[in-house]
C-alpha positions in Angstrom: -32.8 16.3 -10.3 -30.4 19.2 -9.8 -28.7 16.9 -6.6 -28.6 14.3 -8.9 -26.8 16.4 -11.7 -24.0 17.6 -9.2 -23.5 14.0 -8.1 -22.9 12.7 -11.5 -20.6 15.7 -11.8 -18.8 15.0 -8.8 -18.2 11.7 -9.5 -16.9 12.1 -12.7 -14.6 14.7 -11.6 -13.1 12.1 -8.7 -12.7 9.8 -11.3 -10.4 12.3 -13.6 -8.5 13.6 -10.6 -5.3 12.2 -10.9 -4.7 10.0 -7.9 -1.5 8.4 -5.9 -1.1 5.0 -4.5 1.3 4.7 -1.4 0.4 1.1 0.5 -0.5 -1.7 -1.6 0.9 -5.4 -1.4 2.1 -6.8 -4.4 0.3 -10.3 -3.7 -2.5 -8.9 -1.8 -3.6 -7.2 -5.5 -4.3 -10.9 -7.0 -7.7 -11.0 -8.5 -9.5 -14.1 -7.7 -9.9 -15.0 -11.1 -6.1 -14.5 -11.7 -5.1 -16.6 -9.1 -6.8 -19.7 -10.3 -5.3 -18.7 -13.7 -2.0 -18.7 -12.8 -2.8 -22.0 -10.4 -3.7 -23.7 -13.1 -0.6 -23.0 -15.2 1.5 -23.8 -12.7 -0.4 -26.8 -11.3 -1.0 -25.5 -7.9 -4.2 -26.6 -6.4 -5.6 -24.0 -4.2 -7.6 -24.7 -1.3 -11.1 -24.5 -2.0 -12.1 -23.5 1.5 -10.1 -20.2 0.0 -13.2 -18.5 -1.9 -16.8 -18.0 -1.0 -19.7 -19.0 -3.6 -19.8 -15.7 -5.5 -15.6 -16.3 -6.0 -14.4 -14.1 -3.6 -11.6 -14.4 -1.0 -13.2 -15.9 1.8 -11.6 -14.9 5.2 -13.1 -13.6 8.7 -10.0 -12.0 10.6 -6.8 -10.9 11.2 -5.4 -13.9 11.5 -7.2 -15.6 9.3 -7.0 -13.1 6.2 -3.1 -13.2 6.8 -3.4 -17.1 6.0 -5.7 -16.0 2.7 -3.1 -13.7 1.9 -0.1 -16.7 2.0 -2.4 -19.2 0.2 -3.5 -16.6 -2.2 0.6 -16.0 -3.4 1.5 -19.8 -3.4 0.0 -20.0 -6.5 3.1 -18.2 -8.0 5.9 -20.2 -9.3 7.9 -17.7 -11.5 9.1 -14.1 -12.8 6.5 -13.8 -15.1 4.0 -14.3 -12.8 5.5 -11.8 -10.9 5.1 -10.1 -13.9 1.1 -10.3 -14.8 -0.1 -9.6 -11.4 2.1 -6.2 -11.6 1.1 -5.2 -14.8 -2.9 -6.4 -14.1 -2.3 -4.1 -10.8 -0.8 -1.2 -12.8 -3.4 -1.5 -15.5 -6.3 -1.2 -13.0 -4.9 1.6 -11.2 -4.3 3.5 -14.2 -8.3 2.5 -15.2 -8.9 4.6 -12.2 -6.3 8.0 -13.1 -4.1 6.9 -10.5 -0.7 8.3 -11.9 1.7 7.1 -9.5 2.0 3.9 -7.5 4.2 2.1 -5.2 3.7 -1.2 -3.9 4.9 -3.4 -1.5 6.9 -6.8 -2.6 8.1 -10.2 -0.5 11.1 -11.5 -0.7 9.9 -14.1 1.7 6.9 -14.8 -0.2 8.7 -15.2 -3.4 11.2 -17.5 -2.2 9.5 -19.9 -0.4 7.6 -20.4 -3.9 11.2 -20.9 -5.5 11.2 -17.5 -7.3 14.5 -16.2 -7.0 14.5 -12.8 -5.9 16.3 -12.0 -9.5 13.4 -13.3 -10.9 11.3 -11.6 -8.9 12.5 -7.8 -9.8 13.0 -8.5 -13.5 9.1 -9.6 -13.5 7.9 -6.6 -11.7 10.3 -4.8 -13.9 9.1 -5.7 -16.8 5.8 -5.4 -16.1 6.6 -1.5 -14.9 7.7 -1.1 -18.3 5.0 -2.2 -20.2 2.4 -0.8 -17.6 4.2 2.9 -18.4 4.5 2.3 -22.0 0.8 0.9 -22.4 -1.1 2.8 -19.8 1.1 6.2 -18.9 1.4 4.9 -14.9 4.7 5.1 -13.1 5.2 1.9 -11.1 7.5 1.6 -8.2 8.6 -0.9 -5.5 9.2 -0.7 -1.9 11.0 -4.2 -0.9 9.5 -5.3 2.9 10.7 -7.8 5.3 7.9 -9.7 6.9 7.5 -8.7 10.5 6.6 -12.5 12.3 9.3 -13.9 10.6 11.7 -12.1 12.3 14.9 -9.7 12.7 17.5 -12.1 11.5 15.4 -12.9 8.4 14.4 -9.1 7.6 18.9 -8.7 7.5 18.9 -11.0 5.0 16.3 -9.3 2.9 17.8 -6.0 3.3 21.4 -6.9 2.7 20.0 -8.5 -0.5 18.1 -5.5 -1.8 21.3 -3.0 -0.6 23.6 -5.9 -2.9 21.6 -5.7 -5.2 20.3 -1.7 -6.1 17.6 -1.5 -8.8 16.4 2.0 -10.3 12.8 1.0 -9.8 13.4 0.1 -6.0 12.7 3.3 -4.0 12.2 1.9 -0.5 11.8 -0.2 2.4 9.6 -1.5 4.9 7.7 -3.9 7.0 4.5 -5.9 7.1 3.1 -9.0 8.4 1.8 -9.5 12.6 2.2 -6.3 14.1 2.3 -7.9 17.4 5.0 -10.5 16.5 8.8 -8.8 17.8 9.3 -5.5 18.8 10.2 -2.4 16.4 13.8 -2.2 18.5 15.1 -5.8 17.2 14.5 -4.2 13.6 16.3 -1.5 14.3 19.4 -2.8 12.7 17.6 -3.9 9.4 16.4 -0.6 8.9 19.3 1.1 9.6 20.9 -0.5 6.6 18.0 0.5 4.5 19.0 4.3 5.6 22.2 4.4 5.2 22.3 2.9 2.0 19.5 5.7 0.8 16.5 3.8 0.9 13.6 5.4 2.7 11.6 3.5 5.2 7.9 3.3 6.0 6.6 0.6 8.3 3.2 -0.7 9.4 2.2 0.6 12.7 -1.0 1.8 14.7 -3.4 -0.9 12.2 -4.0 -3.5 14.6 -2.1 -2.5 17.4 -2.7 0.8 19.2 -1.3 4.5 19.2 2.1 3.2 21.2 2.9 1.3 18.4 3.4 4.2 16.4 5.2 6.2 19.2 7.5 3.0 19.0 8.5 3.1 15.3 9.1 6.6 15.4 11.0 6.3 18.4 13.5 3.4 17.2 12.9 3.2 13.2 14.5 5.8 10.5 10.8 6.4 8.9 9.5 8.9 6.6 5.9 7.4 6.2 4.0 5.0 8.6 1.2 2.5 6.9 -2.0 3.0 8.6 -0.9 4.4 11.6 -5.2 5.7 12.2 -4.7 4.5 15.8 -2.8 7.6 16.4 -6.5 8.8 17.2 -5.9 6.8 20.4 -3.6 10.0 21.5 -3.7 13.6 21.4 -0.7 14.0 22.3 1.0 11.6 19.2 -1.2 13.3 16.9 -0.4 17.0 17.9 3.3 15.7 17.6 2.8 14.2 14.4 1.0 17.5 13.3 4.3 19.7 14.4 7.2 17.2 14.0 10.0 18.1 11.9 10.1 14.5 9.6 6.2 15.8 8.9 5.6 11.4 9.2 3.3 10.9 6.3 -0.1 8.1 7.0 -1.0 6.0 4.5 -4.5 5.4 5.0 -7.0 2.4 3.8 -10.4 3.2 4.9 -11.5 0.0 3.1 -9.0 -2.3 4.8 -9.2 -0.9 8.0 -13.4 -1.4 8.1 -12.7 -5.2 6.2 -10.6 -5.5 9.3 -12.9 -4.7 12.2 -10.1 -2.3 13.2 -13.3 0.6 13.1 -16.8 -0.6 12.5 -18.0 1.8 10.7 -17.1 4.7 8.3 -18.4 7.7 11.0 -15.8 6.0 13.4 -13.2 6.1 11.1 -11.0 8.5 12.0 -9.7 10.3 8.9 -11.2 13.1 9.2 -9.9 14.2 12.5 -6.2 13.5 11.7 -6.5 15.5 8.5 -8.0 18.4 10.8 -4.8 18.2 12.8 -2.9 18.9 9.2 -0.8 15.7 9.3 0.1 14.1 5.4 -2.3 11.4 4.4 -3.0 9.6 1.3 -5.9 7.5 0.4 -4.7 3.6 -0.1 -6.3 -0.2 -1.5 -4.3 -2.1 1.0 -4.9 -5.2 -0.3 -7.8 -4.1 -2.9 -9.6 -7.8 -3.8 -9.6 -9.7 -0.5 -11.7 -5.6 1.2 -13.7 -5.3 -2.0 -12.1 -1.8 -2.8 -9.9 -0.3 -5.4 -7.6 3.0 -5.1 -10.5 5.1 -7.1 -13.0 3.2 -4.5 -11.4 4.6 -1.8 -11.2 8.4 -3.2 -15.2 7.9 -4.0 -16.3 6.4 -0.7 -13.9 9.5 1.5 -15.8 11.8 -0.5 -19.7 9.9 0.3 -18.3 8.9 4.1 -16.4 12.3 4.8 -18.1 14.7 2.7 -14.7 15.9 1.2 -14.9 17.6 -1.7 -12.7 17.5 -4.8 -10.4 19.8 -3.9 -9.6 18.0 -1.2 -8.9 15.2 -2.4 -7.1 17.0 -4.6 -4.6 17.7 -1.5 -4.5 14.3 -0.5 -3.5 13.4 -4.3 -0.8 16.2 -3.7 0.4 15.0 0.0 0.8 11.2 -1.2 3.2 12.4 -4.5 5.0 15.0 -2.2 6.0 11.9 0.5 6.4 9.7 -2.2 9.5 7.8 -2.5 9.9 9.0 -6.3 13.0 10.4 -7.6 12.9 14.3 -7.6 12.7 14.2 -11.4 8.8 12.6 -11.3 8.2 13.9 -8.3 8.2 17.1 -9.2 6.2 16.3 -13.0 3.7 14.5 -11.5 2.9 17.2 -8.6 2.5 19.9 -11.2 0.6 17.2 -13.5 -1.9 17.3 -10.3 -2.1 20.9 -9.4 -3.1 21.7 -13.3 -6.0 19.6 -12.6 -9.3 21.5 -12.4 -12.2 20.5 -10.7 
């Protein structure tokens, strides 16, 4: 009974820690049950080979879940849905105490809807506004280029976003096929990013292995890498990441990377060993309805899986708002808003 008493404890405690949300895809945070809602709306048929039974995403790969994730955003046709699904993210994130969140947008998927990228940010926008106002949660965007389709296309989302500076846009990156191109053709795409103040992060070391992370460092401006847990591949890249002077910050999603296969379990996961080498992490949804998880999920499940306690994830909530890509103003709040917190 007493076990049981300290569990409820615990996990009400996690709950009420104020959290931090790094990686998350804009599109990838569509709810089943919003997608069809906004289908319908818009008169988009979505491929019913798209859910399983129960109404979940139904995928079985990589490959596969990157063709979910494309079918899944078709059904958007404007700004305002660009809107709800921002505002439904930001209102389940704040649901969970998570005070802070980033997330990743597509140009590319937006326009080959016919959303404007105009549109686009004034939707998100909005949404931010109303999320704040409703909910208390600061909302930001990090604009990425989509790796497969490559360089030449990821200039032209770049230029666009350096043309066109919005105070909610903080950063930028890269998603998509991490084995389509090579980090060294972006180079120039995120070297415009840079020097026009935007921080970078990029995805590396998910599906690929711990070179891919030596490569992004080694050719790309980056503050943060998503993923990057094939690091573990590589004492070496992780002693340098432990010591390096940019302190490279991992955004980690447990619950993508098992979804994924990329571990196959949660005692091969390996978290835990790359926060014992004292490199920055935070705890990420990835893509939180097609791997079953949420942002609160994954501070629960490190706590069952790693046995970390609440002050640690109390650190982790600290790293992720100290390599945040907020302005020094928030930054600064919402660290002390987290260090007032008492377990």
């Amino acid at each position: 009974m007493v076990k049981f008493v300290s569990f409820i404890k615990m996990h009400d405690q996690i709950h009420n820690l104020p959290k931090i949300e790094l990686h998350s895809h804009l599109e990838g945070t569509i709810k089943p049950a919003l997608a069809l809602e906004i289908a319908q709306r818009n008169s988009v048929s979505l491929d019913t080979n798209l859910f399983h039974e129960n109404g979940s995403y139904a995928w079985s790969d990589f490959s596969s879940f990157l063709t979910a994730y494309d079918s899944v955003s078709s059904c958007l046709r404007s700004g305002k849905d660009y809107r709800d699904i921002t505002y439904e993210y930001l209102k389940d994130c704040a649901s969970e105490n998570v005070i802070y969140a980033e997330t990743f947008i597509s140009p590319d998927h937006a326009a080959e809807c016919g959303i404007s990228y105009d549109d686009m940010i004034s939707g998100i926008a909005s949404a931010i506004d109303d999320a704040e106002q409703d909910f208390g949660i600061i909302g930001r965007i990090i604009v990425t280029c989509v790796r497969h389709l490559g360089a030449e296309q990821g200039l032209n989302v770049v230029q666009n976003m350096v043309e066109k500076p919005h105070p909610y846009i903080v950063g930028f990156g890269m998603g998509g096929d991490e084995n389509a191109f090579t980090f060294e053709e972006f180079a120039p795409v995120f070297n415009i990013a840079d020097e026009a103040g935007y921080p970078c992060t990029v995805h590396a070391g998910e599906i690929c292995g711990s070179e891919s992370v030596w490569d992004a460092m080694h050719y790309l401006p980056i503050k943060r890498i998503g993923h990057g847990v094939n690091s573990i591949e590589d004492e070496t890249l992780l002693d340098f990441l432990s010591k390096d002077w940019r302190n490279i910050h991992l955004e980690i999603c447990p619950g993508s990377n098992l979804a994924l296969s990329v571990f196959p379990d949660w005692e091969s996961h390996p978290l835990l060993s790359i926060m014992k080498k004292g490199i920055s992490v935070s705890l990420n949804s990835d893509d939180p309805p097609f791997f079953n998880t949420t942002v609160g999920q994954e501070y629960h499940d490190s706590a069952k899986h790693f046995k970390l306690s609440v002050e640690d994830l109390k650190q982790i909530s600290l790293m992720a708002m100290e390599a945040s890509f907020a302005d020094l103003k928030i930054k600064s709040r919402l660290i002390e808003k987290i260090k007032k917190f008492q377990s």
